[in-house]
Wavefront OBJ file of the C-alpha trace (Angstrom):
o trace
v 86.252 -20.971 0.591
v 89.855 -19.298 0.649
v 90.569 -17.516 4.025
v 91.361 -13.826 3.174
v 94.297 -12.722 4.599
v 93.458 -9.972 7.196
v 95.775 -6.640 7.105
v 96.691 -3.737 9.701
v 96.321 -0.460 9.099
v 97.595 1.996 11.190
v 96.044 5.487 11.170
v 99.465 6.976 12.597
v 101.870 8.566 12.005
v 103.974 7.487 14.744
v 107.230 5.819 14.504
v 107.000 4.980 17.782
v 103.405 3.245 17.627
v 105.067 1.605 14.363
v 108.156 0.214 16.282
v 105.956 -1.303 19.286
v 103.316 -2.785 17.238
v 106.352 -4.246 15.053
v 108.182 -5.402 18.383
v 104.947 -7.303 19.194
v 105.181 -9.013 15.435
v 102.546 -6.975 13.871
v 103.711 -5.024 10.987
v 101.415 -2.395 9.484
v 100.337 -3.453 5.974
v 100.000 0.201 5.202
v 100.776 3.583 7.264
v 97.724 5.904 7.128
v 98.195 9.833 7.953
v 95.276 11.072 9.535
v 94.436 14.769 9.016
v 92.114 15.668 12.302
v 91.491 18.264 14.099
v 92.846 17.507 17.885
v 91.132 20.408 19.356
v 89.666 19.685 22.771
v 85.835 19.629 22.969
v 84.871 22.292 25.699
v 84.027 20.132 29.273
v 85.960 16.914 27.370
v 87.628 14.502 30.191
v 90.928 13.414 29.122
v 89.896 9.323 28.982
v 86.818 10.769 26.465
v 88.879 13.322 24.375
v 91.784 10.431 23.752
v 89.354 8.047 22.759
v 87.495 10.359 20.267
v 90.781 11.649 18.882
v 92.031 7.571 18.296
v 88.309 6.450 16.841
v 88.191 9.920 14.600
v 91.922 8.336 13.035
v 90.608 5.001 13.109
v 87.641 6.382 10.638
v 89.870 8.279 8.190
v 90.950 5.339 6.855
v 87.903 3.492 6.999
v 86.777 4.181 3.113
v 90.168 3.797 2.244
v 91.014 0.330 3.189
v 88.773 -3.095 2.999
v 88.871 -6.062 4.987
v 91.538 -4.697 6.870
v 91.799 -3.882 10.507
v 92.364 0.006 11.409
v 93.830 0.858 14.650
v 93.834 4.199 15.518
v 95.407 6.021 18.511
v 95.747 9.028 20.882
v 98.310 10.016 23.418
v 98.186 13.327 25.926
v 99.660 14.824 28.905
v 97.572 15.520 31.877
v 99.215 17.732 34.442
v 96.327 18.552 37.266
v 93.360 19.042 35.119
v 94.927 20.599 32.160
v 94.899 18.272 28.791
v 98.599 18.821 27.716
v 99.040 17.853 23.965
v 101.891 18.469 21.491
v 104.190 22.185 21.873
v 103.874 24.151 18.557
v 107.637 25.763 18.991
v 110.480 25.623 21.145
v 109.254 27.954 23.926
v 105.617 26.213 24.177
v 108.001 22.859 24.779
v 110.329 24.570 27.469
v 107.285 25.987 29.130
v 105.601 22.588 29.358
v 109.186 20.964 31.025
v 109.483 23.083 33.131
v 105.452 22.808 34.392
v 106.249 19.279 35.025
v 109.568 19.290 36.142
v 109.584 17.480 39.537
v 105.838 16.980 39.412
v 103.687 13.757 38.552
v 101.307 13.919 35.732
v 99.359 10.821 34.103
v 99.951 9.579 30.268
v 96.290 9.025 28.566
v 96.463 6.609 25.717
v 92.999 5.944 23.519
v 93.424 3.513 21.595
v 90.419 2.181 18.599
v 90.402 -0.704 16.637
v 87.944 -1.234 13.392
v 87.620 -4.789 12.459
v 86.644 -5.414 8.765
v 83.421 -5.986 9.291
v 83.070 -2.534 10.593
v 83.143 -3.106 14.452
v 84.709 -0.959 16.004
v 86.826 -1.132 19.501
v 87.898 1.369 22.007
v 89.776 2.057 25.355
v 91.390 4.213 27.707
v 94.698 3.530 29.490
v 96.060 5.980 31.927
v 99.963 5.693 33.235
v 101.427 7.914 36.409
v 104.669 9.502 35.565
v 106.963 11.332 38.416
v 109.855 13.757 36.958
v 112.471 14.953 38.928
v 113.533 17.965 39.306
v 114.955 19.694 35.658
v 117.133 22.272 35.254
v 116.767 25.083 32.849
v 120.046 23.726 31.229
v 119.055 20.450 31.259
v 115.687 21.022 29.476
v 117.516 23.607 27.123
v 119.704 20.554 26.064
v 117.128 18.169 25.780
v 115.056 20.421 23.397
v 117.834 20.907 21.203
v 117.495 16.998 21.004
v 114.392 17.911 18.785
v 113.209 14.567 20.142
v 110.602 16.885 21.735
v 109.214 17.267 18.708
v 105.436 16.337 17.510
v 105.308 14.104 21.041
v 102.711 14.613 24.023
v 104.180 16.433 26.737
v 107.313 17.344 24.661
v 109.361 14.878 25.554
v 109.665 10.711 24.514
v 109.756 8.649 27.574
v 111.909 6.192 25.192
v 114.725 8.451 24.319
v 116.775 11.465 25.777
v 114.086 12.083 28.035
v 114.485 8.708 29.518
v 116.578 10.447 32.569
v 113.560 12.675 33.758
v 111.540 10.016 34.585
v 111.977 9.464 38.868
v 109.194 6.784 38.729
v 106.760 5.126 36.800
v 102.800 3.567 37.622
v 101.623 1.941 35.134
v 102.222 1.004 30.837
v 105.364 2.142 29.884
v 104.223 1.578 26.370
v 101.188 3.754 26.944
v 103.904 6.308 27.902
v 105.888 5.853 24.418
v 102.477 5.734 22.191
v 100.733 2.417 22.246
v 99.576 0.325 24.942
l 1 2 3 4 5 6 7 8 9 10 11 12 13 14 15 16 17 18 19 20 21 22 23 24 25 26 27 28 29 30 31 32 33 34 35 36 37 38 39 40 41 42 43 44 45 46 47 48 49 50 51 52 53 54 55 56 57 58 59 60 61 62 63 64 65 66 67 68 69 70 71 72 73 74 75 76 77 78 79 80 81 82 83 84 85 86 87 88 89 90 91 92 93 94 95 96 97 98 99 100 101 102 103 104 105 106 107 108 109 110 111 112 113 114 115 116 117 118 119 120 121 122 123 124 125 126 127 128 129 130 131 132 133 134 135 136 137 138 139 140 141 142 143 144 145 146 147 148 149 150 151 152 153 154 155 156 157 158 159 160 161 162 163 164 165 166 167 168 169 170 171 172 173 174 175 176 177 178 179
């Protein structure tokens, strides 16, 4: 019997998620867009609404690609209790700097992994992240970075937003999209 070569697909559409798993020596066979709705359930913990946002990616793609692995993920914000996902304009995004500016708030990544054979794989990983203190001017130049863009938290831990960041507890990769 032949062995059938085994493929990735990831239901992402994050660069960033594409560049780690790359940097790790796994390149995606094919990039798959999920469409889902990442409306928080009413009561949902962060750990439980990242997981059912990567599984519910994971699954779009499931029909769509045999004998393939799908991984599927999730990334969000949490700043005290409040699940903080991605700013629809400009002023959403400078309202959620400034909220954590010179606060701590902790990175949820779900992550969900469907093996061909249909079984499927999840967890949780949570990262503490301290910003210092950021001006108005300071965030007003970052967002016209537009890195802030379709990201968690409106900002990319890997980029601009780099020099925010007063300390770290945890994945850094969680941080950037994919633990």
């Amino acid at each position: 019997m032949a062995n059938k070569k085994i493929t990735l697909i990831l239901a992402s559409s994050s660069k960033a998620r594409i560049e780690l798993l790359e940097r790790v020596g796994y390149k995606p066979k094919q990039i798959h867009h999920p469409n889902v709705d990442e409306s928080v359930l009413y009561g949902e913990s962060p750990k439980n609404y990242v997981i059912r946002l990567a599984e519910l990616k994971a699954k779009t793609a499931l029909n769509l690609y045999k004998n393939s692995y799908i991984l599927g993920a999730d990334t969000v914000i949490v700043s005290g209790n409040k699940i903080i996902g991605k700013a629809k304009n400009y002023d959403e995004a400078y309202k959620i700097l400034s909220k954590l500016s010179g606060k701590k708030h902790r990175v949820f990544g779900g992550i969900c992994l469907i093996s061909p054979k249909k079984n499927i794989v999840t967890r949780a990983i949570v990262t503490r992240v301290s910003f210092k203190y950021i001006s108005s001017h300071e965030i007003k130049e970052y967002l016209a970075t537009n890195e802030w863009k379709d990201k968690a938290g409106s900002y990319a831990i890997q980029g601009y937003a780099s020099r925010f960041i007063k300390h770290i507890n945890g994945n850094y990769d969680n941080v950037v999209g994919l633990s």
